[in-house]
C-alpha positions as CSV (number, residue, x, y, z in Angstrom):
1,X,32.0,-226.6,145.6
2,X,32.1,-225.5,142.7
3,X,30.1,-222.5,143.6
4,X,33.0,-221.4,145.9
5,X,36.0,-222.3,143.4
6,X,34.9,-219.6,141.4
7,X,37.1,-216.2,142.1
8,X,35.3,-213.4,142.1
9,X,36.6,-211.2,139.9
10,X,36.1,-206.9,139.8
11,X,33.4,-206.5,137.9
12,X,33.7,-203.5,135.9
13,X,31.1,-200.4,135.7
14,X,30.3,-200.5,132.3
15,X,27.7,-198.0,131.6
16,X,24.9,-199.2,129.5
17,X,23.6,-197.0,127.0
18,X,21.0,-195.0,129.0
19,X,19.8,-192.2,127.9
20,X,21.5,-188.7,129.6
21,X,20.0,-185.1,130.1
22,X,22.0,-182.2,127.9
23,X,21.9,-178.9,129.4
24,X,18.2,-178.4,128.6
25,X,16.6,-181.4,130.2
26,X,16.0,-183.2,127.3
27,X,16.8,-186.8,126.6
28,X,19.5,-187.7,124.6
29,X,20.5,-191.4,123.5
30,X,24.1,-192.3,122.5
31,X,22.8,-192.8,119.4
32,X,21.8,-189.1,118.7
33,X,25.1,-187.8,119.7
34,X,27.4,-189.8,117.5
35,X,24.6,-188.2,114.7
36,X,25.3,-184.9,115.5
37,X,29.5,-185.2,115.4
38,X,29.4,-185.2,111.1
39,X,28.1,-181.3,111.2
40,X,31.8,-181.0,112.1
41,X,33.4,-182.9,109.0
42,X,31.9,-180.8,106.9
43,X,33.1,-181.1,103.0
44,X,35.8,-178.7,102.5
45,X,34.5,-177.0,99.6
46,X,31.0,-176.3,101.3
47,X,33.2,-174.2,103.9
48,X,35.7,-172.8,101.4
49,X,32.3,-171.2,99.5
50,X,30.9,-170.0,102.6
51,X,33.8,-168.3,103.5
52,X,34.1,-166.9,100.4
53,X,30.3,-165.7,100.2
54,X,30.9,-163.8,103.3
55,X,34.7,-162.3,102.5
56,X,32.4,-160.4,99.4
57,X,29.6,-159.6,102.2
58,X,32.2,-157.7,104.2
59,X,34.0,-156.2,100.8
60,X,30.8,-155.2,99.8
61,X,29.9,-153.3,103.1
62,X,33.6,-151.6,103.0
63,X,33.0,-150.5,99.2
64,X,30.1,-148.9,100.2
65,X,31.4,-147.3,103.3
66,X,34.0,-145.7,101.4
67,X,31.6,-144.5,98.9
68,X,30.2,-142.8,101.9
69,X,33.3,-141.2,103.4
70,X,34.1,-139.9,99.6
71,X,30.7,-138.4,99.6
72,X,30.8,-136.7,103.1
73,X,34.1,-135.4,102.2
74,X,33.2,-134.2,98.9
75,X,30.6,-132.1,100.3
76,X,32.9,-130.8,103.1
77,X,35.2,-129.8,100.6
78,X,32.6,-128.0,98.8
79,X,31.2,-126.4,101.8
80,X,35.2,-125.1,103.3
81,X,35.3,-123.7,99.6
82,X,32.3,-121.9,99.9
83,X,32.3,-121.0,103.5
84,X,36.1,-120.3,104.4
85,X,36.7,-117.0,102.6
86,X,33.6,-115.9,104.7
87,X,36.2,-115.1,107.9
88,X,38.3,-113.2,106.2
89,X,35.6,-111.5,104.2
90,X,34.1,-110.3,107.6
91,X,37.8,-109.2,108.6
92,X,37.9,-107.5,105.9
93,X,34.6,-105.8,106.2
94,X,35.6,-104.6,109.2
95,X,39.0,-102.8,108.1
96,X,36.9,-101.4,105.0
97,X,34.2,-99.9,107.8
98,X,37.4,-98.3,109.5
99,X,38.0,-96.5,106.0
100,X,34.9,-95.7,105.6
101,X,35.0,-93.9,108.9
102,X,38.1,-92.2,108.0
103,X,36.9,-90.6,104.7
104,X,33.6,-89.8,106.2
105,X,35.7,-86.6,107.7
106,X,37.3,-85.7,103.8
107,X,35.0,-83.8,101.4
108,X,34.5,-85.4,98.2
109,X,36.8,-82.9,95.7
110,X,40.0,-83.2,98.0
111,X,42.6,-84.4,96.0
112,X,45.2,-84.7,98.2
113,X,47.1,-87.9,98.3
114,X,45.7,-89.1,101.6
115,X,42.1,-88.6,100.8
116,X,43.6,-90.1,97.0
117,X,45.2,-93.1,98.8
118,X,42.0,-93.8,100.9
119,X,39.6,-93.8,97.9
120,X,42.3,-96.3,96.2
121,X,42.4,-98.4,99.1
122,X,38.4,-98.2,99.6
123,X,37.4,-99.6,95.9
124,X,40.3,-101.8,95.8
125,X,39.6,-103.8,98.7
126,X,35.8,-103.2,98.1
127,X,36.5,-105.0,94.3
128,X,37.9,-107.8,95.9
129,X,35.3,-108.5,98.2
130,X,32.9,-108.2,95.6
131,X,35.2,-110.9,93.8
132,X,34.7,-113.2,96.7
133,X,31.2,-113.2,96.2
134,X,30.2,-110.0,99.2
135,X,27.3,-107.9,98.2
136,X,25.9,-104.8,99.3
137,X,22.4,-105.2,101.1
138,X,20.3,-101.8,101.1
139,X,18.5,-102.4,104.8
140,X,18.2,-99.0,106.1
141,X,14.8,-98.7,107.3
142,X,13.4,-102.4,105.5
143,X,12.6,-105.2,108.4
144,X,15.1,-107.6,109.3
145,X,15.4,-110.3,107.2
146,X,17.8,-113.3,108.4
147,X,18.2,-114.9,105.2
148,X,19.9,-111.5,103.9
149,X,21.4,-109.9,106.7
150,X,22.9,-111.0,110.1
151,X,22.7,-109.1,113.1
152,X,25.2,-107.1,115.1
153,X,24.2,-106.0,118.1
154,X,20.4,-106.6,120.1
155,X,18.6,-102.6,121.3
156,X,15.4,-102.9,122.3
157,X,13.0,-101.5,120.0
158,X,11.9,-98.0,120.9
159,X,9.4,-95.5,119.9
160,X,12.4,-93.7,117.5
161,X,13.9,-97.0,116.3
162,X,11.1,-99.5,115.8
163,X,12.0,-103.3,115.3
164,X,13.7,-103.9,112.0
């Protein structure tokens, strides 16, 4: 009787340590997993330096970047020095070929004041664009050469006005 005295009691599911599959199919004990929980409590200092070594990695890639927008801008500075009178010297090449055209019709030993005025206004504004850095290029009848001149207007070549 004896036997039958004894109450059952629940018997609880205690899992024994088996192993268990991670996500890749591999085998891994209880054992191994407690192993891997100290990467967490790493010492303090070991992270303070690593965050430190890559704060100066990252200051490091900044300094240079700004070394490089510096440089960039320092040569488009230099090139919208060079370059940005070149508008107004082509405005201004264009008023100075409307002189031209009007003292083409005046003889050379007028002296009146308009034909005086014109010739003032002609090497004054010629003076200044020489100032700027304009030059005259003799082309008339020489080839085209782009690194000199710029062209205009495209006629096709004819037996009177060859190419160039």
């Amino acid at each position: 009787m004896s036997d039958e005295s004894t109450v059952d009691e629940p018997v609880e599911d205690v899992p024994a340590e088996e192993p268990t599959a991670d996500e890749q199919g591999e085998v891994v004990t209880p054992e191994e997993t407690v192993a891997e929980e100290p990467e967490d409590e790493r010492d303090p200092l070991e992270v303070a330096l690593e965050r430190a070594e890559f704060a100066e990695k990252e200051i490091a890639y900044k300094e240079a970047e700004i070394q490089n927008v510096r440089k960039r801008m320092m040569a488009e500075k230099a090139e919208a020095i060079q370059y940005g009178g070149m508008g107004m010297a082509r405005r201004m090449l264009t008023i100075l070929g409307d002189v031209d055209r009007a003292m083409s019709g005046i003889e050379d030993d007028d002296q009146s004041p308009v034909a005086q005025g014109l010739r003032l206004l002609r090497n004054k504004m010629w003076h200044e664009l020489e100032a700027d850095g304009v030059a005259t290029v003799e082309a008339k009848g020489e080839a085209f050469d782009p690194s000199k001149m710029e062209a205009i207007a495209t006629i096709p070549a004819s037996d009177d006005h060859p190419s160039g």
